[in-house]
N, C-alpha and C positions, 0 to 999 in steps of 0.2 A: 504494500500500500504506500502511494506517494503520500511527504509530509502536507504538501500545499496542491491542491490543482481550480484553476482560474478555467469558467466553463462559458463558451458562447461567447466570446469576443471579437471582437472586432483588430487582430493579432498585425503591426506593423512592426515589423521585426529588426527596423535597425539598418538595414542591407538597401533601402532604396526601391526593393524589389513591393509591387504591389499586395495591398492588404487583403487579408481574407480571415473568413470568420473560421475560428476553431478552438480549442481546450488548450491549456499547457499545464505540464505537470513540474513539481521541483520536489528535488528531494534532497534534505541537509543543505547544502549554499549552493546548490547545483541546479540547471533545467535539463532533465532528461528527456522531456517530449514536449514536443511541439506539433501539435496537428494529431491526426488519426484519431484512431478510437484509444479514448486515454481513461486507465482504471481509474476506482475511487480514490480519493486522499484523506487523509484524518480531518484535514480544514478546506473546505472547497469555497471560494468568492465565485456568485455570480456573478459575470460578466457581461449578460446581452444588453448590446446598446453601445457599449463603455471600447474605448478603444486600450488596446494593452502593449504597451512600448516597451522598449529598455531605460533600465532610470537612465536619468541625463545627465552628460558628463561633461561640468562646467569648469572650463581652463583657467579662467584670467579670473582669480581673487584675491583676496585682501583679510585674509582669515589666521593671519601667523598669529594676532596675538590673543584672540577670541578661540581658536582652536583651545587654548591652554584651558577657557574655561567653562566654556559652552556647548552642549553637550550636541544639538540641536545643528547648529551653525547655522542660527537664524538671522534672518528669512529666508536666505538661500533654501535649509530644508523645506518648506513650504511649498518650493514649487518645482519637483517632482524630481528633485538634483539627488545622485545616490552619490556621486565622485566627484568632490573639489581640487583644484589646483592651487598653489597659494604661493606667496613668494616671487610675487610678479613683480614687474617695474623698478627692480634694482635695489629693492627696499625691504628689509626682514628684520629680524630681532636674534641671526646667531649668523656668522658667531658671536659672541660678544664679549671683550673683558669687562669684568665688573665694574670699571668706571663708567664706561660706555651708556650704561643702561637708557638714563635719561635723553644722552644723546639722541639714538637712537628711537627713544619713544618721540621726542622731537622732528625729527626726517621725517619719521611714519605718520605724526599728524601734520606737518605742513605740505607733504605729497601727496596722501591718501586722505585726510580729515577726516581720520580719526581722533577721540577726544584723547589730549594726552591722559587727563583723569583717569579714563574708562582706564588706559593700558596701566596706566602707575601702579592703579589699584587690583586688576585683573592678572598681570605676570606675577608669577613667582619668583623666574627667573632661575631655576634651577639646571642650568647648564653655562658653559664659554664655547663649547668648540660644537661646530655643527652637528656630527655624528653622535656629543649629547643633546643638542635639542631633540634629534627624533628619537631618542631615546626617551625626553621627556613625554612629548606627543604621543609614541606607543601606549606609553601608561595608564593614557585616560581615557575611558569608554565614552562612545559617541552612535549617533543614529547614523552616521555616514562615515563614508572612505574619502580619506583624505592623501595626498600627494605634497610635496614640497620641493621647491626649487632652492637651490644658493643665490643669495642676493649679492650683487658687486659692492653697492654700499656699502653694507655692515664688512663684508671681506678687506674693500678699501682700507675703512677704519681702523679694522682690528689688527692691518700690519703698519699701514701708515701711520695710524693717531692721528695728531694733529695738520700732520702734510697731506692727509687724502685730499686734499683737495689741489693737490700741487701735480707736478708729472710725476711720476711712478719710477725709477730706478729699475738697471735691472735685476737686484737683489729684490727689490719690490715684487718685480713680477713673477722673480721666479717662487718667494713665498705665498703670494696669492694663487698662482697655478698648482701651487701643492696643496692649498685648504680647498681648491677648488676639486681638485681632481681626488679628494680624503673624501669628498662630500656625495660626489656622486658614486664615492666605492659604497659610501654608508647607507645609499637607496636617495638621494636626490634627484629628481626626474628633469634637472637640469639648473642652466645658469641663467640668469637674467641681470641686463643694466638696461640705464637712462640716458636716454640721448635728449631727452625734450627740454627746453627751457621752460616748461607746461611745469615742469615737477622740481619743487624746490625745498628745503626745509624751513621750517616754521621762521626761523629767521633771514631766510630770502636766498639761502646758499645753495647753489645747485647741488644734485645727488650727485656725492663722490663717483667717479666715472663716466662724467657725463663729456668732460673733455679728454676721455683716455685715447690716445693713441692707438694705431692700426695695431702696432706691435704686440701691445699689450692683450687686445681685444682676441689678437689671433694667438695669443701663447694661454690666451683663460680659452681658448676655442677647442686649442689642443687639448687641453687638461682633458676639457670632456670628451675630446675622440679617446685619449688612452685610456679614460677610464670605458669605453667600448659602448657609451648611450648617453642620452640625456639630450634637451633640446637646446638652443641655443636665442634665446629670445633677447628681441632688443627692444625697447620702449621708446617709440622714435617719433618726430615729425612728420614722416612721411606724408605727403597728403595737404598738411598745414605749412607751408612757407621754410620753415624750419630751422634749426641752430646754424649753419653756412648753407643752404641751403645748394650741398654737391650731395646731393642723392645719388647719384649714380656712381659716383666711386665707392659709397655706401652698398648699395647694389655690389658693386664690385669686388670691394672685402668681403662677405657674404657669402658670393657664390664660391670665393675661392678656399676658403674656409672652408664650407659644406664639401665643394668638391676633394678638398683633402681629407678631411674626418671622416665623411660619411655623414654628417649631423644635420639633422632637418636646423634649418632656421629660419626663424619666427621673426616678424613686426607688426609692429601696431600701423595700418591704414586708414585713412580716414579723410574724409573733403571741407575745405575750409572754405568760407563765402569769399575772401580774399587770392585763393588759388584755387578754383570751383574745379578742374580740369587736370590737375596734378597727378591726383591717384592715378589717373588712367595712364599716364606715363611711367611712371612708377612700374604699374601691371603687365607691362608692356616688357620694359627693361625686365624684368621678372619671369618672364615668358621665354625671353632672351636665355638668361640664368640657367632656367631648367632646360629648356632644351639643350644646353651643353653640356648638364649632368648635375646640376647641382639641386638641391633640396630645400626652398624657399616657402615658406607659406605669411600667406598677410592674413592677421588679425583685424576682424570687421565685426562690427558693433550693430543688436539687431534692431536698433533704433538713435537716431540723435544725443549726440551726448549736451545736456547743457546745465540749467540750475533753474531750482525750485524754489520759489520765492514766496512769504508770506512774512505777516508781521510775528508770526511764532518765529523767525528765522534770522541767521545771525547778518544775513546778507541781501538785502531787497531795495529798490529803486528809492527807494528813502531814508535810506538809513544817513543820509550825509546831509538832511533836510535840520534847519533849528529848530523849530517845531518839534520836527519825531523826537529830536536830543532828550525833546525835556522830558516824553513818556516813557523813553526806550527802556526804562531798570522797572516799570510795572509791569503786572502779571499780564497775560496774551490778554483775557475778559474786560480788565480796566483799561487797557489800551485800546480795544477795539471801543469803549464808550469813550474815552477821552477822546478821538480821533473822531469820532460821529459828533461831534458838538459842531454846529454849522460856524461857527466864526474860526474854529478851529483848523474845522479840513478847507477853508477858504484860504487861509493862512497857509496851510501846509502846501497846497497845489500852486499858489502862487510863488514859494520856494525855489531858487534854483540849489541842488548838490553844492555843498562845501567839499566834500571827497576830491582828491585829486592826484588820484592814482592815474596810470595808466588805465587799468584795469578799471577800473572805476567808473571813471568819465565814460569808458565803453560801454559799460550795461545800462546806466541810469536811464540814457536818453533813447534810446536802438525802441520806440514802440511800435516800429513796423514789423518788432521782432519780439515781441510778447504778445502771450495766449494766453488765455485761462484757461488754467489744464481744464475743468472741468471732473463729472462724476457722473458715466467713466468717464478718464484719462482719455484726452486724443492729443496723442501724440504726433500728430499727423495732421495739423488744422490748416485750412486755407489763408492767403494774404488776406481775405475777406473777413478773416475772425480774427486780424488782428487787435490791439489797443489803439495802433493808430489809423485802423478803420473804421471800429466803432467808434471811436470820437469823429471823425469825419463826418460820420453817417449822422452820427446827435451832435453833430453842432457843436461840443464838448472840446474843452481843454484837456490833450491824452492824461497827463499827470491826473485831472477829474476820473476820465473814464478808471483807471489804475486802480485809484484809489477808493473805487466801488467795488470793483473786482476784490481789490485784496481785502477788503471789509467784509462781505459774504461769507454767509456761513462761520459767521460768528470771530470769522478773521482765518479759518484754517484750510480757506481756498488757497490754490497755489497760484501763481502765473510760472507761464511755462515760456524760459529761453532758452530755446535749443542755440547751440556754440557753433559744433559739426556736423556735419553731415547732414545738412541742410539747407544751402546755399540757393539751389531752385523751389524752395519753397513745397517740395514732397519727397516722395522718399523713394524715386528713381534712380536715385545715385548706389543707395544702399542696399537696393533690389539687384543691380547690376554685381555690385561687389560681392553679394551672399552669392549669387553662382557661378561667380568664376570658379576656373579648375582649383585655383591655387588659394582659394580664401577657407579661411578659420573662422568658423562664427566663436565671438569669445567679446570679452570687456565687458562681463557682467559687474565691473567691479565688485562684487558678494563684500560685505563688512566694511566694505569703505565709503568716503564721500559721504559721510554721514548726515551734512550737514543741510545737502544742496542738492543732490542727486542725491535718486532709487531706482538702481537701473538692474539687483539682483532679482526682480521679476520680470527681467527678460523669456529665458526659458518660456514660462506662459506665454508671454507677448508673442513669442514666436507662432504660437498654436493661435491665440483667439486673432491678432492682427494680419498677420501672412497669411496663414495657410484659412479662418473663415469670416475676418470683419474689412479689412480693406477695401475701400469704393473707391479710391485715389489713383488706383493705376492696377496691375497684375497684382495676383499674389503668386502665391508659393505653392504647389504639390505638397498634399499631407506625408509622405511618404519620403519626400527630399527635407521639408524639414525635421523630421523623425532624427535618418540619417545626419543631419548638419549636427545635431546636439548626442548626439550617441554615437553611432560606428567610427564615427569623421575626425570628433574630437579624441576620444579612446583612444586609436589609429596612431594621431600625429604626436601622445605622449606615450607612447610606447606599451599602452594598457590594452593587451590583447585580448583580457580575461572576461572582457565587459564589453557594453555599447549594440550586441546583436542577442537579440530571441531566437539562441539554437542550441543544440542539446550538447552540453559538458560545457557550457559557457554561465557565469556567475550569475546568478539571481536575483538580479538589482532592475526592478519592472516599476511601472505605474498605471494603475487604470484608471484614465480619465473621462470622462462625459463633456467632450468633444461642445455639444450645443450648451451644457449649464455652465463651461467656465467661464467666472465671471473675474477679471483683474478690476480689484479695486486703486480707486484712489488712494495715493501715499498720504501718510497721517505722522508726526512727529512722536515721539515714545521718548521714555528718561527711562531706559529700561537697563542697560551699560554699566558696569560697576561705575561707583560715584555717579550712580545718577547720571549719566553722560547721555546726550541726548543722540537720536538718530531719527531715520526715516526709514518707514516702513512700507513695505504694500503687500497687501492679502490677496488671498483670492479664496475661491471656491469654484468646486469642480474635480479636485481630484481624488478620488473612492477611493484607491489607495495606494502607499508605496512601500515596496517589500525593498530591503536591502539583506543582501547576501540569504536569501528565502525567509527571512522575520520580515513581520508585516509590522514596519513602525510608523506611519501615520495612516489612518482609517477616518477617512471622512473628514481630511485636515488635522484631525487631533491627534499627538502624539502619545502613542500607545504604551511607553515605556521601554520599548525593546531596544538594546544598545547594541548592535552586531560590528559596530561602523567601525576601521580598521585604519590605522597608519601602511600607504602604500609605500613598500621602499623599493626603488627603480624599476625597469618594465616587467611585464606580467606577461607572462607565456598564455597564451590560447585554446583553447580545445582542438583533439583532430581533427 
């Protein structure tokens, strides 16, 4: 008798290949059938109606330091994710010398905004050298599998100190290629740095690595061909204008890298309204690449990256307003009625911003480029739902119109500015990018960006916007995006073990009800050790997900069962 068997589903198995309705059986962390006539199990889930996947397997996160205490790896677990990736964007918490700690918690919230609080208080801290972090990370029982990369940052640091931020010696490099190349003996599923000027420390410093040389980059490259796997990700401009903006010699160290290791290697792609046309060049040079042998893939994002704006938030078209100054330290409810006082919000709209940032100056004013997300979320609105077309349209001052938006709903509406990958005003660009040969659907950022972005209910996004709500343009095949978030991803980190519904392959599934999932609107939470605050988004719709054959969420709620594993380096496959 199988332990689990799942009856009458609607079975998309990972492969691309078309869905069809049938049983699957598991038994212990195993699927031993799939299809046919399949005996009774001890626990049977009906399945008609409900479609039944491989759980999904989300690359690009931000969960080093929430791993250590979260068992959940929430929100990510909520939407239907069995396998995290973490350790991305050059940025982690090991190795670390014990001086370092704060450092470090510092990088990780002015990169990723994360709260330093939440980490201060969340780490233990109980390792320096990579191969005991994951020996930390084994320790502790969790609903999900988990994976980790080596960050170049923390690597920088821990041999440089004080000069990572200088050029690297070759004494430098050769010690960092040995912590690099220790890390992936100890199951690191690879290396990652920063090339962005996007990604800075909390005190404005870019991420150690970010101006490291060819040399350097190709001798941390090698570390991971000897150690014989691991991927080689770089967190780049690509797309956006960029740090010297010679992408193509970029391109060029890459492929020849790749072509000497073997090593797949990764970058972040993306389109900026200022270079709307780039990626495709990029993609292009990339095409190049592989065709002479080398192993490149672009990271692409399943929707707009930008920032979530309301007056609960540390960052909103008013915050640089004298006016706002004088409410900003009350609580959201007394600010949303001190702000409705009519002499008030007259005063405040007729403000202009004191901010004067770079950055600053750029969002305050851009309302051809705010929406109000709305409930649901459309992430996806026309130039016609702008703020500065509905002020057009009412005759309104935008800053008026703004400032009704962000009052609604008792002030916990969002306005929605998307940054990238948004340039023509839909989301053809990003349509384009998800199916090329060579793209990585990934950048869920999971655990970061707390502040201003909620982009770990991608995963859903994928299923309710692509594959059955978009009116904007094409969508997506159920079956390719199945594929894009399981086999593809699995695949390109070397996790054989997962990602497909077939027999002797891991038992990490979800059944979903396709027509009831519903992705809610992000909603702020001080749920973070120290009260630290974040953004969240729920959803409903998925009946349930089994990791390694335990069924730990049923019905959204988590059931208690902790099977979830520390992956250390790639994972062999079934025959």
């Amino acid at each position: 008798m199988y332990d689990l068997v799942i009856r009458g589903g609607t079975i998309v198995d990972g492969t691309g290949a078309a869905s069809f309705i049938g049983d699957l059986a598991i038994k212990d962390d195993k699927i031993v059938q799939v299809g046919g006539d399949v005996a009774p199990g001890k626990k049977e889930l009906d399945a008609e109606g409900l479609l039944v996947t491989p759980g999904f397997v989300d690359v690009h996160t931000h969960y080093d330091g929430q791993a250590t205490w979260d068992q959940h790896l929430t929100p990510t677990g909520w939407h239907g994710v069995t396998t995290v990736v973490m350790g991305n964007c050059g940025v982690g918490f090991a190795p670390a010398r014990p001086d370092q700690h704060d450092w470090l918690i510092q990088l990780m919230e002015g990169v990723e905004d994360i709260p330093g609080s939440a980490l201060a208080e969340g780490i233990n801290w109980d390792w320096e050298t990579f191969p005991e972090y994951l020996d930390a990370l084994e320790k502790f029982d969790r609903s999900i599998d988990i994976g980790t990369q080596i960050p170049h940052g923390a690597v920088r640091a821990y041999v440089m100190g004080e000069r990572s931020d200088q050029v690297a010696t070759p004494d430098d490099i050769e010690k960092m290629s040995s912590i690099v190349e220790e890390a992936l003996g100890a199951g690191a599923l690879g290396f990652t740095s920063s090339r962005t000027m996007l990604h800075r420390a909390k005190d404005g410093e870019p991420v150690p690595g970010t101006f490291a040389g060819h040399d350097e980059l190709m001798s941390l490259g090698r570390a991971c061909g000897r150690a014989g796997h691991g991927v080689f990700e770089i967190s780049s401009d690509f797309g956006m204008g960029g740090l010297h903006g010679r992408f193509r010699e970029d391109v060029d160290w890459m492929s020849a890298l790749s072509k000497e290791t073997g090593l797949p290697i990764s970058f972040i792609l993306a389109q900026a309204s200022h270079h709307p046309d780039e990626w495709r060049e990029i993609l292009h040079w990339t095409e190049q690449a592989v065709s002479a042998g080398a192993n490149l893939r672009a990271q692409v994002a399943a929707r707009p990256a930008g920032m979530l704006m309301n007056f609960d938030n540390p960052m909103h078209p008013f915050k640089g307003h004298s006016t706002y100054l004088k409410v900003a330290a009350l609580s959201l409810e007394d600010k949303v009625k001190a702000l409705s006082v009519p002499t008030t919000r007259k005063q405040l709209v007729q403000e202009s911003s004191e901010l004067k940032g770079k950055f600053d100056s750029f969002f305050v004013t851009h309302f051809d480029n705010m929406y109000p997300l709305g409930d649901p979320p459309n992430y996806e609105p026309t130039p016609e739902e702008s703020i500065s077309a509905i002020a057009q349209r009412k005759g309104k001052n935008p800053q008026e119109v703004l400032l009704d938006a962000m009052l609604a709903n008792e002030g916990k509406g969002f306005i929605y500015y998307p940054i990238i990958n948004y340039a023509d005003s839909n989301f053809d660009a990003i349509r384009e990018m998800l199916i090329h040969p060579q793209a990585l659907l990934s950048l869920s950022d999971g655990g970061a960006h707390c502040g201003v972005i909620c982009d770990a209910s991608s995963p859903s996004y994928m299923l309710t916007h692509w594959v059955r709500d978009r009116t904007r343009g094409e969508r997506l095949p159920l079956e390719a995006v199945i594929k894009m978030q399981t086999k593809s991803t699995a695949e390109a980190y070397g996790l054989l073990d997962r990602g497909v519904l077939k027999k002797g392959m891991k038992a990490d599934l979800n059944l979903i009800d396709l027509e009831k999932l519903t992705l809610y609107a992000p909603q702020a939470v001080k749920d973070l050790p120290a009260s630290g605050r974040r953004l969240i988004q729920k959803v409903d719709g998925y009946k349930a997900t089994i990791q390694s054959g335990q069924i730990t969420y049923l019905d959204g709620v988590a059931t208690g069962n902790l099977p979830g594993r520390l992956i250390r380096g790639p994972q062999a496959g079934s025959a």
